[in-house]
C-alpha positions as CSV (number, residue, x, y, z in Angstrom):
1,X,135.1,104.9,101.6
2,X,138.2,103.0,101.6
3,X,136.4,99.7,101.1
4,X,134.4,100.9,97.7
5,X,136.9,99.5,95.8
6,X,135.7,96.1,96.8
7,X,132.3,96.5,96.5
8,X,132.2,94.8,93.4
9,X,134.3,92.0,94.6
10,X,132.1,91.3,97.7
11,X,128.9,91.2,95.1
12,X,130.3,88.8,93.2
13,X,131.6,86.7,96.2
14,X,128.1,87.1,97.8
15,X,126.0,86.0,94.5
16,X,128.7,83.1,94.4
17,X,128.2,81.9,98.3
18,X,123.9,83.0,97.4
19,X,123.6,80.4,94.7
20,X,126.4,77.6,95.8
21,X,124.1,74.9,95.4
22,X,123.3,75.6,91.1
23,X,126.3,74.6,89.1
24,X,124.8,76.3,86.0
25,X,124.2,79.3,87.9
26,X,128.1,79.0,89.5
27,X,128.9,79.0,85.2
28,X,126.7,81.2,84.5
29,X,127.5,84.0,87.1
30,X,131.6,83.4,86.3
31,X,131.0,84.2,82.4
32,X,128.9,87.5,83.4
33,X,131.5,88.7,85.5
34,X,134.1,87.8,83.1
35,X,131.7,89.5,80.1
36,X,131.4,93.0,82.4
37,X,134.7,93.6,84.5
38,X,133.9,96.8,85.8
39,X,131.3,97.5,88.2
40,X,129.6,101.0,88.3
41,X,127.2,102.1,91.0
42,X,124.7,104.2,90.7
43,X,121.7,106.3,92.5
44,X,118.0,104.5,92.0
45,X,115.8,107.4,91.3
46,X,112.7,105.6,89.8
47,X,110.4,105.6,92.6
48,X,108.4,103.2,91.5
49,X,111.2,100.4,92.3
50,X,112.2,102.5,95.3
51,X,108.5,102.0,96.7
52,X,108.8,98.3,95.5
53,X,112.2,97.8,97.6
54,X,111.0,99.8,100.7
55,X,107.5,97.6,100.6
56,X,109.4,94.1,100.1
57,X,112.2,95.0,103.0
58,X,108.8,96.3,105.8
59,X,106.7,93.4,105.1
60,X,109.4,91.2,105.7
61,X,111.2,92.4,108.2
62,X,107.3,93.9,109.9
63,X,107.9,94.7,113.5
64,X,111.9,94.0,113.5
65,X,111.2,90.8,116.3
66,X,112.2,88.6,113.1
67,X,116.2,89.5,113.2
68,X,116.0,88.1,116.4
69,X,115.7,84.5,114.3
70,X,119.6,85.7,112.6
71,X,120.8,87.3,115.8
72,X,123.4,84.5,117.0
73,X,126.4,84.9,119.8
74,X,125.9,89.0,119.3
75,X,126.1,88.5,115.9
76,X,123.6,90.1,113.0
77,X,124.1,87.3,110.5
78,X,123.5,89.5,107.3
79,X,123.8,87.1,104.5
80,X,121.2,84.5,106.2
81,X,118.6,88.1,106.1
82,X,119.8,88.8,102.3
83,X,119.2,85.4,101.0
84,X,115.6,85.4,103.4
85,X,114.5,88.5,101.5
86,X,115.6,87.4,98.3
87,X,112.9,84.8,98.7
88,X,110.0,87.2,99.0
89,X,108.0,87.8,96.5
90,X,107.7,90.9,94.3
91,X,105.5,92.1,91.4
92,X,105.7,93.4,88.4
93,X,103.8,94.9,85.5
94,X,105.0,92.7,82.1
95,X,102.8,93.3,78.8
96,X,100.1,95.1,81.2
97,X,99.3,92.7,83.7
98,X,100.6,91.9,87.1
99,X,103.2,89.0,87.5
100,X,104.7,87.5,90.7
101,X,108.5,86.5,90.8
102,X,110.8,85.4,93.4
103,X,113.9,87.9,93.2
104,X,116.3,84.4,93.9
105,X,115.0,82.5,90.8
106,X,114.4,85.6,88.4
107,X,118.1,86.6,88.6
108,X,118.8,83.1,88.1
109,X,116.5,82.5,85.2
110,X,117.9,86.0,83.4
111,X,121.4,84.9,84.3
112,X,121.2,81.7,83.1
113,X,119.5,82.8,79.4
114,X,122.1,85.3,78.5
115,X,125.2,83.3,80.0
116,X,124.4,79.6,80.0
């Protein structure tokens, strides 16, 4: 509990460090902090999007031999699995038919409309 308070601080360090490499994004991503200060939490109960989640994280991670690829000197390197998964695909149901997006570039692209 005692590191909640810097949830939102790690996020926004992470997302930083995630997209490094994207200058607009870097701009971008400063502004929509800046814009929202406070960070609030909450419980996903849609199920849908809980399904979606679960389905993404199995298939990826399928058996579990793949951590092996991220599992260095003892050392579970979390933010090389995070930006992996990110990667994946996912679906969604827009205007009633399916469409594919890459979690990575979709939080870029809505990023970059509202803040760039």
């Amino acid at each position: 509990m005692a590191d909640v308070e810097h949830t939102p601080d790690m996020v926004a360090q992470y997302l930083l460090t995630l997209y490094a490499n994207d200058k607009d994004m870097q701009k971008g991503l400063v502004k929509y902090f800046n814009s929202s200060p406070i960070a609030c939490f909450d419980r996903i109960t849609n199920r849908s999007i809980i399904t979606k989640l679960n389905y993404t994280q199995s298939s990826w991670a399928w058996d579990g031999l793949r951590f092996y690829k991220y599992l260095r000197d003892g050392i579970l390197h979390t933010k090389e699995i995070n930006k992996d998964v990110n990667e994946c695909p996912f679906s969604t149901k827009e205007t009633g038919k399916e469409e594919w997006h890459i979690p990575y570039l979709y939080f870029a692209e809505t990023i970059k409309e509202q803040f760039c």
